[in-house]
N, CA, C and O of each residue as an XYZ file, in Angstrom:
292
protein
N      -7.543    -12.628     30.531
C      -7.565    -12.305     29.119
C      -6.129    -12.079     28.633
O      -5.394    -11.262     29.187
N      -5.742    -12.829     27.576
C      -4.320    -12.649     27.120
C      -4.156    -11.477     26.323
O      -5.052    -11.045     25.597
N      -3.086    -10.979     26.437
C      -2.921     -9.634     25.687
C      -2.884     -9.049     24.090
O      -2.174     -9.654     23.286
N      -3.295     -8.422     23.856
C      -3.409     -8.495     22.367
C      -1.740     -8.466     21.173
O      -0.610     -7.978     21.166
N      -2.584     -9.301     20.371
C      -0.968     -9.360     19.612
C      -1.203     -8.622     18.672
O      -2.307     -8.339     18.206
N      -0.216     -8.283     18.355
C       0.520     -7.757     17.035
C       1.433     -8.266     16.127
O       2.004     -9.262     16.569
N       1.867     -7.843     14.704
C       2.658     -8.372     13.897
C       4.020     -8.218     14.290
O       4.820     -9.060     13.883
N       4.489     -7.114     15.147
C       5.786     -7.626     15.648
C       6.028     -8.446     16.804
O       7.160     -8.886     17.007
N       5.092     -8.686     17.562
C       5.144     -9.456     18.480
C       4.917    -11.199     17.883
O       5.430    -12.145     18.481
N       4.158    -11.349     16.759
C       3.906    -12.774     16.146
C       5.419    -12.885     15.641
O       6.022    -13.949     15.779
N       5.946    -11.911     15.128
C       7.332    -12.024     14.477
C       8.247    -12.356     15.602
O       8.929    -13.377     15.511
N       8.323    -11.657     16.568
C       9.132    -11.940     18.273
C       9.329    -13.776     18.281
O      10.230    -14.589     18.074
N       7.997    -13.780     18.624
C       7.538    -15.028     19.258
C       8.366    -16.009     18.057
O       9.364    -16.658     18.370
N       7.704    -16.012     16.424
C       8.186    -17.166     15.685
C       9.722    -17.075     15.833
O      10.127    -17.912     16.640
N      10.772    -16.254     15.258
C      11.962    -15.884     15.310
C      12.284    -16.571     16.670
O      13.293    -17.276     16.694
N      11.418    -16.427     17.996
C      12.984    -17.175     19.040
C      12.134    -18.825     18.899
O      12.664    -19.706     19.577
N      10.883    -19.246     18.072
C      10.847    -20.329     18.837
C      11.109    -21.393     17.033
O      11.050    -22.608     16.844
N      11.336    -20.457     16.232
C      11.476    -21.082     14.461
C      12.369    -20.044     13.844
O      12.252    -19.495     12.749
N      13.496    -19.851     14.981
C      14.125    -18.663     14.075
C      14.770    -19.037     12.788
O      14.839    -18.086     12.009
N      15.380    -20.429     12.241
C      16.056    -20.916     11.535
C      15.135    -21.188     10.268
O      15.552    -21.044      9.119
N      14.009    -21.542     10.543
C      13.092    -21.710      9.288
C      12.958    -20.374      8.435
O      13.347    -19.325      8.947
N      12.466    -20.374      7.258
C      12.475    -19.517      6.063
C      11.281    -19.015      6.421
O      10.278    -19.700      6.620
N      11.365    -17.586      6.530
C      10.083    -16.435      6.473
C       9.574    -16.167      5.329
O       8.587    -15.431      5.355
N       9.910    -16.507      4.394
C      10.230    -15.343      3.094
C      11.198    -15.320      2.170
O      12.348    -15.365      2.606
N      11.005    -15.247      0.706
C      11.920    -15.598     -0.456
C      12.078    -13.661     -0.582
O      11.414    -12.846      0.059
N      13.262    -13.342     -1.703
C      13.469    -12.298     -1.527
C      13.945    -12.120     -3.159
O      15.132    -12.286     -3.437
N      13.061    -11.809     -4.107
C      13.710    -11.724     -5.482
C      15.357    -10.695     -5.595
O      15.407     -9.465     -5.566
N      16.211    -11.375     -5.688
C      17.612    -10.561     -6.502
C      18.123    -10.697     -8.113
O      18.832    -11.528     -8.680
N      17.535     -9.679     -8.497
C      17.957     -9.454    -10.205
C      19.614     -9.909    -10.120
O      20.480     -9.223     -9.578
N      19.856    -11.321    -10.833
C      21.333    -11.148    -11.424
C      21.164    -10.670    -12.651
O      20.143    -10.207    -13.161
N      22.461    -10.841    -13.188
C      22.783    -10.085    -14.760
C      21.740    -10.828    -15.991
O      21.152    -10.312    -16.941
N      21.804    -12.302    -15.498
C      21.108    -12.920    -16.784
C      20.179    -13.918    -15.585
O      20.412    -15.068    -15.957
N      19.496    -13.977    -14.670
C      18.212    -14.556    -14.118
C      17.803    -14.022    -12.779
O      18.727    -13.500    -12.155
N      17.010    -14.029    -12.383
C      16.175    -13.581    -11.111
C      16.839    -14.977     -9.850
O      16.855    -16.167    -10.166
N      17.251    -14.526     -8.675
C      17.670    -15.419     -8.003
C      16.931    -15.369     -6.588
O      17.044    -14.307     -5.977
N      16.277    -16.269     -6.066
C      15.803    -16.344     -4.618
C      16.256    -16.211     -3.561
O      16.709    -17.291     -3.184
N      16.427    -15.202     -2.622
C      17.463    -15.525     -1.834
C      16.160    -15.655     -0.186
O      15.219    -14.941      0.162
N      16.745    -16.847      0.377
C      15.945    -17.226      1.584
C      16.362    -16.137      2.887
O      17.498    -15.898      3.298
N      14.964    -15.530      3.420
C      15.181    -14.757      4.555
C      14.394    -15.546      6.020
O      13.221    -15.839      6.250
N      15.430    -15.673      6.673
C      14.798    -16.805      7.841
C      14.128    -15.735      9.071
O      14.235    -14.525      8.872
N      13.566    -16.141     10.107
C      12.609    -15.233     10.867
C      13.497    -14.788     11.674
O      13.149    -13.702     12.139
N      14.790    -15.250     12.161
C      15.526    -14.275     12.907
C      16.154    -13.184     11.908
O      16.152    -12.043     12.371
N      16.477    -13.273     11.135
C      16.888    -12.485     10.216
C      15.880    -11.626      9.564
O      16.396    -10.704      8.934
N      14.641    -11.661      9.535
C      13.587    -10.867      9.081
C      13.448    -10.044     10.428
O      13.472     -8.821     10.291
N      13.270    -10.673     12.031
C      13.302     -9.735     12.909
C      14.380     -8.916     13.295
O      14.233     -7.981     14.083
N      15.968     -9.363     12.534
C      17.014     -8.225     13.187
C      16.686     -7.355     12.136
O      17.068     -6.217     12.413
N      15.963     -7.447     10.702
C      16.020     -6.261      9.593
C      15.212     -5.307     10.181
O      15.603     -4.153     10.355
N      13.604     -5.880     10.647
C      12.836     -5.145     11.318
C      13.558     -4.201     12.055
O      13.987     -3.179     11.520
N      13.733     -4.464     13.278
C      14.596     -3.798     14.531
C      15.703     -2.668     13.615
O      15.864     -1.464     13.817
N      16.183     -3.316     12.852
C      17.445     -2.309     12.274
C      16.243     -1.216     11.735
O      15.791     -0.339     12.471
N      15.883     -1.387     10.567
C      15.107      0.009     10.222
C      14.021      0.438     11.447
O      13.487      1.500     11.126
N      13.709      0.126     12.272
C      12.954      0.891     13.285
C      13.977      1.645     14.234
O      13.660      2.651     14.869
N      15.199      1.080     14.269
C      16.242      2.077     15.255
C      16.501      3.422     13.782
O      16.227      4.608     13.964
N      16.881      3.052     12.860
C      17.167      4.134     12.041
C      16.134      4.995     11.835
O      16.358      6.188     12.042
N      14.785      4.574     11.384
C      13.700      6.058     11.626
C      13.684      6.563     12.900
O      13.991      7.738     13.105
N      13.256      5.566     14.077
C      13.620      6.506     15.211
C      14.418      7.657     15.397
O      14.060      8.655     16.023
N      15.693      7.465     14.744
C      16.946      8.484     14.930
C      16.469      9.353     13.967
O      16.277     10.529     14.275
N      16.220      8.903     12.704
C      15.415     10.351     11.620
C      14.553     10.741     12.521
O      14.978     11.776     13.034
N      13.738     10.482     12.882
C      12.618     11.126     13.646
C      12.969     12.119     14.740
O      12.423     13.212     14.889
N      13.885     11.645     15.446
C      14.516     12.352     16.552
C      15.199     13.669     16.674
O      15.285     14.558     17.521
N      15.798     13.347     15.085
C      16.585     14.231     14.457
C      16.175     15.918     14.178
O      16.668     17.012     14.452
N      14.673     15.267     13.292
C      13.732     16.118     13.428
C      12.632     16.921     14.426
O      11.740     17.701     14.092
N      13.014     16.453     15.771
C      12.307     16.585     16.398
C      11.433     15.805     17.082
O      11.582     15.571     18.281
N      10.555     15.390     16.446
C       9.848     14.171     17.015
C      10.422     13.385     17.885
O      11.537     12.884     17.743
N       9.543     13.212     19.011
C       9.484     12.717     20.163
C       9.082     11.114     20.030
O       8.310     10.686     19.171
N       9.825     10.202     21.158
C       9.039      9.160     21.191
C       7.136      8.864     21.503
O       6.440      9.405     22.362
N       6.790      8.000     20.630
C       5.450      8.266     20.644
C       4.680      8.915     20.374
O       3.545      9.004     20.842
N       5.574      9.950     18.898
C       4.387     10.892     18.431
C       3.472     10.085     17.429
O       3.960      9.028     17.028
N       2.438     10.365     17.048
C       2.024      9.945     15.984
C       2.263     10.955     14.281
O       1.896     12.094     13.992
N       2.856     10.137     13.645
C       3.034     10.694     12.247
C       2.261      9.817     11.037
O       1.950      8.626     11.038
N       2.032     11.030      9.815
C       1.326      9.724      8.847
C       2.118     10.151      7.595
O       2.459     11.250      7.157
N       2.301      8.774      7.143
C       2.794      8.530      5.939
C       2.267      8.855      4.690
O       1.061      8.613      4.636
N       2.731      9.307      3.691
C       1.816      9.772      2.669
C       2.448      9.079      1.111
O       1.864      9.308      0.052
């Protein structure tokens, strides 16, 4: 039985084997029009990774341990 996936693991997988293809458009307000800017899947998985090392460290900060469970409100 293969192991169960998840959305960061589907993200893993596309990023090393389509990292160059476009994940995702990203609206940026200029001064006078809305501009698209292309986010490719390696670049959607280093953003991931970046904000999951930075809450970690908030979290840590506070106390929280790896693997606590917290809920968002």
């Amino acid at each position: 039985m293969a192991p169960p996936r998840t959305h960061l693991s589907l993200l893993q997988d596309r990023a090393r084997t389509h990292g160059s293809l476009r994940a995702l458009h990203v609206a940026e307000q200029g001064p006078d029009s809305r501009v698209w800017k292309e986010v490719t899947y390696s670049q959607l998985l280093s953003d991931v990774e970046m904000a999951a090392r930075f809450w970690a460290q908030e979290f840590a900060s506070k106390g929280l341990q790896a693997g606590s469970t917290i809920g968002v409100w």
